[in-house]
C-alpha positions as CSV (number, residue, x, y, z in Angstrom):
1,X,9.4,-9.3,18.7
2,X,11.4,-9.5,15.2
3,X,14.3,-12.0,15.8
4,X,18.1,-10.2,15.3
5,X,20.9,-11.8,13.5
6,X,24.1,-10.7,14.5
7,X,23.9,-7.9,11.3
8,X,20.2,-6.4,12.7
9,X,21.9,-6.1,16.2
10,X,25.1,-4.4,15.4
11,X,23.1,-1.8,13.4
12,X,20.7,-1.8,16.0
13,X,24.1,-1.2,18.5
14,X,24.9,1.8,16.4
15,X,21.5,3.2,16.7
16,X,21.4,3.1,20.1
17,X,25.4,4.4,20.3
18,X,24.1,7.4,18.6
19,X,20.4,7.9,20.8
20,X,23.0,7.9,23.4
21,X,25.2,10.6,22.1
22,X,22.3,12.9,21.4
23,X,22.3,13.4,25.5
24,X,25.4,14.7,25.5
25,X,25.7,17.2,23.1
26,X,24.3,20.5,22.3
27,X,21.1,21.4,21.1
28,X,22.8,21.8,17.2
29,X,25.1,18.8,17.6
30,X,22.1,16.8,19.0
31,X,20.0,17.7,16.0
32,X,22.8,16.6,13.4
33,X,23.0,13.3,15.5
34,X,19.4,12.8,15.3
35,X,19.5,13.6,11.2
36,X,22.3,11.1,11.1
37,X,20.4,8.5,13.2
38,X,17.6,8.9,11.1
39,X,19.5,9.0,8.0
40,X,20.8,5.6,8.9
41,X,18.1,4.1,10.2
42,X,16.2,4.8,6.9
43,X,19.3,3.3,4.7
44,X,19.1,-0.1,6.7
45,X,15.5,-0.2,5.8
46,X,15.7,0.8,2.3
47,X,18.7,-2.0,2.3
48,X,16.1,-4.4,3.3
49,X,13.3,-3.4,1.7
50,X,14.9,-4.3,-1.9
51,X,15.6,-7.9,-1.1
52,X,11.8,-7.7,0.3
53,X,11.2,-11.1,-1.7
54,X,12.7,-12.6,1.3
55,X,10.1,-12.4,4.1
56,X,12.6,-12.2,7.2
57,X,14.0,-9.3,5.0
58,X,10.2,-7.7,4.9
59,X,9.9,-7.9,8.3
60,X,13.5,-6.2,8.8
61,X,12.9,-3.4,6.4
62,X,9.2,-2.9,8.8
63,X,11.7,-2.8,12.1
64,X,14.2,-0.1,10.4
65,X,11.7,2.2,8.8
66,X,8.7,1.9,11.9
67,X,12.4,3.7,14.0
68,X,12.6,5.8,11.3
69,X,9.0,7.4,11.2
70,X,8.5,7.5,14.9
71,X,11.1,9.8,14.6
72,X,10.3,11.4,11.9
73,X,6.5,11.6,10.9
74,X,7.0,14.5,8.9
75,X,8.9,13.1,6.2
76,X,6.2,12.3,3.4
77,X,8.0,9.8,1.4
78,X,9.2,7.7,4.8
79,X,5.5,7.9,5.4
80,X,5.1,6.6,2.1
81,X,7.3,3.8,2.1
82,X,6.4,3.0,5.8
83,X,2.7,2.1,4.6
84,X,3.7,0.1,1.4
85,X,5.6,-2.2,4.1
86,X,2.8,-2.6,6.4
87,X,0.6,-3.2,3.1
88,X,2.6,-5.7,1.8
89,X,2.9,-7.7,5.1
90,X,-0.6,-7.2,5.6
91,X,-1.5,-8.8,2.0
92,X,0.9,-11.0,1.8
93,X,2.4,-12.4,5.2
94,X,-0.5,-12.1,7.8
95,X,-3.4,-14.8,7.9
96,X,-5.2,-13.6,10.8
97,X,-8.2,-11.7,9.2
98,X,-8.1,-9.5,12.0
99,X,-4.6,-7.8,12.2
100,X,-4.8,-7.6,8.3
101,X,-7.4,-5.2,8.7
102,X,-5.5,-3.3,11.8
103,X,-2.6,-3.3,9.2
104,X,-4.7,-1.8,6.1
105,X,-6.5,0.4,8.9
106,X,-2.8,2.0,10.5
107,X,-0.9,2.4,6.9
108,X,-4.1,4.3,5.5
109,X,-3.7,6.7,8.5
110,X,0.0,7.2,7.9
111,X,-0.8,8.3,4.7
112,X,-4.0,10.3,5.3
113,X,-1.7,12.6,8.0
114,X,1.1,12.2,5.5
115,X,-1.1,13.9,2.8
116,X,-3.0,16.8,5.4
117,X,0.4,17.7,6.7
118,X,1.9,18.5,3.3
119,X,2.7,22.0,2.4
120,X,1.0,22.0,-1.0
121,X,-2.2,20.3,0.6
122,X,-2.5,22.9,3.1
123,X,-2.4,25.8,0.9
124,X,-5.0,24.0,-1.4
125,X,-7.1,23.1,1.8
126,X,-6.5,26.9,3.4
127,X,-8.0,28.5,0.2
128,X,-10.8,26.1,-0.4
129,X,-14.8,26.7,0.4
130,X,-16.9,25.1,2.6
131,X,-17.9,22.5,5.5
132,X,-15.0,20.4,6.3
133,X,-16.1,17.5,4.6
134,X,-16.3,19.6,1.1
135,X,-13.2,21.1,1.7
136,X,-11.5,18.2,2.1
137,X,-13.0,16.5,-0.9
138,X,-12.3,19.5,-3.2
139,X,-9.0,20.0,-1.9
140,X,-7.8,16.5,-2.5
141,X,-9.9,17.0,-5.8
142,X,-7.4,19.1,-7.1
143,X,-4.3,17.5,-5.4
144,X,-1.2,17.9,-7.2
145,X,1.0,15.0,-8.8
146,X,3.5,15.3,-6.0
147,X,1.1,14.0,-3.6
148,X,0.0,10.8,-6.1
149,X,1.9,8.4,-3.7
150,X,0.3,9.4,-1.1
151,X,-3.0,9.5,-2.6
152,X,-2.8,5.9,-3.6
153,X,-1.4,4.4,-1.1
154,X,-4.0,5.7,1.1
155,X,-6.9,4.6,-1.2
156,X,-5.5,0.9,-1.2
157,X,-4.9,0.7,2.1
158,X,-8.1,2.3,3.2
159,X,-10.2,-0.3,0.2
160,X,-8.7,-3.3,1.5
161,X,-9.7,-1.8,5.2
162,X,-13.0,-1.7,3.8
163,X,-13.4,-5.0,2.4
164,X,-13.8,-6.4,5.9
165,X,-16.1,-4.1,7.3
166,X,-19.9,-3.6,6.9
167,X,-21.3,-2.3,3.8
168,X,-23.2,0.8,5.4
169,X,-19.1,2.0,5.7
170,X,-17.8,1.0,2.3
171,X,-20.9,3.3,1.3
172,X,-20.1,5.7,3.6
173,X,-16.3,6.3,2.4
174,X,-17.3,5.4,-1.4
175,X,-16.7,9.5,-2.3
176,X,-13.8,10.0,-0.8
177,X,-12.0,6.9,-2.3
178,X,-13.9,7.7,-5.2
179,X,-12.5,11.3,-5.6
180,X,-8.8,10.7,-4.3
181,X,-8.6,7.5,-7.0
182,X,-10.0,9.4,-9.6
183,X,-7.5,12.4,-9.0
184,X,-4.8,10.0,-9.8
185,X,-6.5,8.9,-12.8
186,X,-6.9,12.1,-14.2
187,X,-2.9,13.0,-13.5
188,X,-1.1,9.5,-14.1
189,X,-3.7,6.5,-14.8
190,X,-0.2,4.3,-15.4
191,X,1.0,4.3,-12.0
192,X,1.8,1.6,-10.1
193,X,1.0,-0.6,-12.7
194,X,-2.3,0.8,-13.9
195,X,-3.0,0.5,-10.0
196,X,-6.1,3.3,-10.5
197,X,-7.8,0.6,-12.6
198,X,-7.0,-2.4,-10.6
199,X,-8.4,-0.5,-7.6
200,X,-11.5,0.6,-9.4
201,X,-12.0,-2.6,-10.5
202,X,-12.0,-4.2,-6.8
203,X,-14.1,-1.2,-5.3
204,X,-16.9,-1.8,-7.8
205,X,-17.3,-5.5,-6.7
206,X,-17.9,-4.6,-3.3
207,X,-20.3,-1.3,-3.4
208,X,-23.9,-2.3,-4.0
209,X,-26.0,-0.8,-7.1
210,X,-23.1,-1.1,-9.1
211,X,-23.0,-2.9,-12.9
212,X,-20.8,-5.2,-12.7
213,X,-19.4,-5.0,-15.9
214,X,-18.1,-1.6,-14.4
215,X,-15.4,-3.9,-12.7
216,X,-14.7,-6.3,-15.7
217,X,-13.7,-2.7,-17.8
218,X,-11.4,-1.5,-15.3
219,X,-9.5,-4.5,-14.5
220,X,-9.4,-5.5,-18.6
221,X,-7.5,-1.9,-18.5
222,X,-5.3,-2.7,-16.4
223,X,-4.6,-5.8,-17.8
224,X,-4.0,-4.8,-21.4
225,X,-1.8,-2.3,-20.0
226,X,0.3,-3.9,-17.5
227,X,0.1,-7.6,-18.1
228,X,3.5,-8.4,-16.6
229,X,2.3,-7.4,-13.5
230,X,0.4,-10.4,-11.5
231,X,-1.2,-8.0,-9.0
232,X,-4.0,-7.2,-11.9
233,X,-4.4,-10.8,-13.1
234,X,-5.1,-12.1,-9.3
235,X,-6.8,-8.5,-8.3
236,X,-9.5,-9.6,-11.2
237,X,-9.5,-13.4,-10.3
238,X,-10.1,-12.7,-7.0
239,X,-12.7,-9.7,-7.2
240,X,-14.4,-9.9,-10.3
241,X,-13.9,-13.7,-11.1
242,X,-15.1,-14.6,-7.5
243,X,-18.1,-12.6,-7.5
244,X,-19.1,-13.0,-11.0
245,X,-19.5,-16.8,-10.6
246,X,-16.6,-17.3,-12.9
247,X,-15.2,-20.3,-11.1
248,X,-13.3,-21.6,-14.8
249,X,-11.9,-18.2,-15.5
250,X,-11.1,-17.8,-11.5
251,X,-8.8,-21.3,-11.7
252,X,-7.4,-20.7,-15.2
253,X,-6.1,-17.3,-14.5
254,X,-4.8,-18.2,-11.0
255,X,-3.3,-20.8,-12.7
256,X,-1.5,-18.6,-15.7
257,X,0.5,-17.0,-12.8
258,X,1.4,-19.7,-10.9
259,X,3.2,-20.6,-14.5
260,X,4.4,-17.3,-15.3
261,X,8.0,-17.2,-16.0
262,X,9.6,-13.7,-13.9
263,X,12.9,-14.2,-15.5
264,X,12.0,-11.4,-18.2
265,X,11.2,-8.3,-15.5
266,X,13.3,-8.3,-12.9
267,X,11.8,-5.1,-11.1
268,X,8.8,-7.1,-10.5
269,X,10.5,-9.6,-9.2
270,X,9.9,-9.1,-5.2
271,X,6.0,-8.2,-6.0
272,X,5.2,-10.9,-8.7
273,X,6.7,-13.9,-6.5
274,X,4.5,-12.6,-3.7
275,X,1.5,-12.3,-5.8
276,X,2.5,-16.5,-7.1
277,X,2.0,-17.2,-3.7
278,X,-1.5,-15.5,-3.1
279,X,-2.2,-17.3,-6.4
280,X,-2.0,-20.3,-4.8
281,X,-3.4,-19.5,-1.6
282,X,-6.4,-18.5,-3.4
283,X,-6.7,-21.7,-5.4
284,X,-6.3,-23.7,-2.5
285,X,-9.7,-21.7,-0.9
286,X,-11.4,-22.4,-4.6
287,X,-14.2,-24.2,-3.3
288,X,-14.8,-22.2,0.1
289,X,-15.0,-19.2,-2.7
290,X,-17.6,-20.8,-4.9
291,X,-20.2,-22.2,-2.8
């Protein structure tokens, strides 16, 4: 259980002041209480989830926004937001191989309902031809930019799920990451920092049949794109780099980021000093890596 400073547990006081409100009022009244619960639940974790470089605050923001969504699983961007924080505690914070992958597993979910419960989905899904499987490949095929978020953060999630489990499953799921990633390519290749390229880049290092020099393209992309983001340069140290043999360019590269100065981009602050630290976590595991 998350430890409470005296902060956490006043908020956490208010939350429950106002659960305990909603059983005696009205139906309307209770329903304004609840929004206002929510509402408030949703700023704390926001609060948090900005000063995520600290991992106590990472772990806050998680407490906050998991209240929020259970009571809410209809909101798409709390959904959202909700599996970007199990991602990054996942990726950054856990070193137990399994709960990482129970992690990546439950945040893919979130997102996958997140998507088949939006309004514009379901009119695309409703209209579109088929067995189930096709529908739901064509559907998100054609998936409009509002639902980008949800798109990616669902292929991440669900590639780094992947990465641990056997390669008849990565096969298995390759077209639907495949098309999702793709969409997002076609609609807005820049976002999260050329994050279409940096997961194309990763997939094609772990699917079998697959030229290798595939991976080296996609991840150069997003490199030459979005350099000042870390996530790329490790994402390609530790994908392509690993399994290309490249143990020089591996340590080199590790070793620009470690010595990257993050003074100059302040809104990459939180993710850059996390991605310093997987640097050198990865460094330290050089040899295990390379034998």
């Amino acid at each position: 259980m998350i430890h409470l400073n005296l902060i956490q547990k006043y908020s956490f006081f208010l939350f429950l002041i106002g659960t305990l409100a909603l059983n005696c009022a009205g139906p309307r009244q209770r329903l304004k209480q609840k929004t206002q619960n929510i509402d408030f639940l949703i700023k704390q974790g926001n609060s948090y989830w900005e000063q995520r470089a600290d991992t106590l605050a990472l772990k806050k923001a998680e407490h906050f926004i998991r209240l929020a969504f259970n009571e809410n699983k209809q909101d798409f961007e709390l959904a959202i937001l909700y599996s970007k924080i199990l991602y990054t505690r996942a990726l950054f914070l856990e070193t137990d191989n399994n709960v990482q992958s129970e992690l990546f597993f439950q945040a893919s979910q979130i997102c996958r309902e997140a998507i088949f419960n939006h309004s514009e989905f379901e009119i695309i899904y409703k209209e579109s031809q088929g067995d189930s499987t096709f529908k739901i490949l064509s559907s998100l095929a054609e998936a409009p930019r509002s639902l980008i978020p949800g798109l990616f953060w669902w292929t991440t999630n669900l590639g780094r799920y992947l990465n641990s489990q056997p390669v008849i499953e990565r096969l298995n799921q390759r077209e639907l990451v495949e098309v999702m990633m793709h969409r997002i390519l076609s609609l807005d290749p820049g976002f999260y920092y050329s994050g279409p390229y940096r997961f194309f880049g990763s997939l094609y290092t772990r699917i079998p049949g697959v030229e290798l020099s595939q991976s080296k393209t996609y991840f150069l992309q997003a490199l030459s794109s979005n350099p000042d983001y870390l996530g790329n340069a490790v994402h390609m140290a530790e994908f392509y780099h690993q399994k290309a043999g490249n143990r020089e360019q591996f340590h080199s590269m590790l070793l620009d980021v470690i010595d990257t100065d993050l003074t100059g981009n302040p809104e990459l602050m939180a993710e850059n000093l996390y991605y310093k630290e997987r640097a050198k976590l990865l460094l330290k595991m050089e040899s295990s890596l390379f034998e």
